[in-house]
C-alpha positions in Angstrom: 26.3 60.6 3.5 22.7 61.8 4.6 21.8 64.9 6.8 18.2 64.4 8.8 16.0 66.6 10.2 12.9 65.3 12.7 10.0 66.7 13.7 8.2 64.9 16.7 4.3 65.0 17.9 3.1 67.8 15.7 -0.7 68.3 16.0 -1.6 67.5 12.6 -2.9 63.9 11.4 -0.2 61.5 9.2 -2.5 61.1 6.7 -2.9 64.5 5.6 1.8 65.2 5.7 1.8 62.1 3.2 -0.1 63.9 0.8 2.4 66.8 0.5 5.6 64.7 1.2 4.3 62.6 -1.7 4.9 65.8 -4.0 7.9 66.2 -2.9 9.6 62.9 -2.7 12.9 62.8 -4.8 13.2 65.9 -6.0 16.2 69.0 -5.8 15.9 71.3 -2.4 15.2 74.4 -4.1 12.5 72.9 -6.4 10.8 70.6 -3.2 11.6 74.7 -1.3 9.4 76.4 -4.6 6.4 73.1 -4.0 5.8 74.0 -0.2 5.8 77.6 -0.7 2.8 77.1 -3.6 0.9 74.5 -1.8 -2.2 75.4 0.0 -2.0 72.6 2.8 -1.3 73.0 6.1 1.5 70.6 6.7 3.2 72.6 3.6 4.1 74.8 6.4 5.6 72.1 9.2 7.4 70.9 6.2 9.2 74.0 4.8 10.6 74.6 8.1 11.9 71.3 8.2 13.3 71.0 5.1 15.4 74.3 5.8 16.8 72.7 8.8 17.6 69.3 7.1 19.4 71.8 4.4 21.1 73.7 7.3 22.4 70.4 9.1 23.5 69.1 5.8 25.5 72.1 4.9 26.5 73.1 9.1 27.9 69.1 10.0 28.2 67.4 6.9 30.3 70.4 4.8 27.4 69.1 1.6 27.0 71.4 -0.9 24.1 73.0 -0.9 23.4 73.3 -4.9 23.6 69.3 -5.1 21.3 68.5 -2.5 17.7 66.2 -3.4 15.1 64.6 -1.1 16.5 61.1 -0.7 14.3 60.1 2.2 11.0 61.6 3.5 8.2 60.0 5.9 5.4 60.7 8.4 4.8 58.0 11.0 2.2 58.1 13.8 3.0 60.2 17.2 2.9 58.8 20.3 -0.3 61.1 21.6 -3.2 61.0 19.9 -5.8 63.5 22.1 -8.8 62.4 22.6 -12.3 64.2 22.4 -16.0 64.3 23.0 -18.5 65.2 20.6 -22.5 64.7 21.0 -24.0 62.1 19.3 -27.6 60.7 18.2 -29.9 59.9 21.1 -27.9 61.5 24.1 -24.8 59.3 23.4 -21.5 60.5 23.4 -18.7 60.3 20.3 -15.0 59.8 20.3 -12.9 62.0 18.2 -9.2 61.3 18.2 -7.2 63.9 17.4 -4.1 62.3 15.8 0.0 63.7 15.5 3.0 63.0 13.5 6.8 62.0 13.4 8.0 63.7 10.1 11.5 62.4 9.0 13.5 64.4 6.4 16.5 63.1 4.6 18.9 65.0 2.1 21.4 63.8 0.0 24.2 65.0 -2.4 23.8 63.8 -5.9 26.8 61.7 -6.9 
């Protein structure tokens, strides 16, 4: 039995969430809970609010105890949006900058 928690189109680029979901992969809820509060990323933030709700669905539908819960699954894929900008460029031209989102996916699990 798993307990999910999703997080759709934030404004923050997938490449820079798999960095701090890498630190996190696999390990207890209240030592991933310690990680996110310590690290100076800005997803770290995103993330610590998600993992509380993936806690809180775990412990609200499932009945899981809270004390055996670990990170069984986590991932960032690419959102669906990706906002696109202008920025000057060399000789008069024009540059694209595309500003990228995420779909962050949380899974807890009880330890067996």
């Amino acid at each position: 039995m798993e307990a999910k928690a999703y997080l759709y189109d934030v404004r923050i680029a997938p490449r820079k969430v798999q960095i701090v979901l890498d630190l996190i992969r696999g390990k207890d809820v209240d030592m991933a809970a310690a990680i996110l509060k310590n690290t100076p990323k800005s997803a770290a933030e995103y993330l610590e609010k998600l993992l509380k709700s993936a806690v809180a669905n775990a412990e609200n539908n499932h009945q899981m105890d809270k004390s055996k819960l670990y990170i069984s699954k986590c991932f960032v894929t690419p959102g669906s949006h990706m906002l696109k900008r202008v920025m000057p460029g060399g000789k008069g031209s024009a540059n694209r900058i595309l500003k990228r989102t995420s779909h962050i996916t949380i899974e807890v699990a009880e330890k067996e």
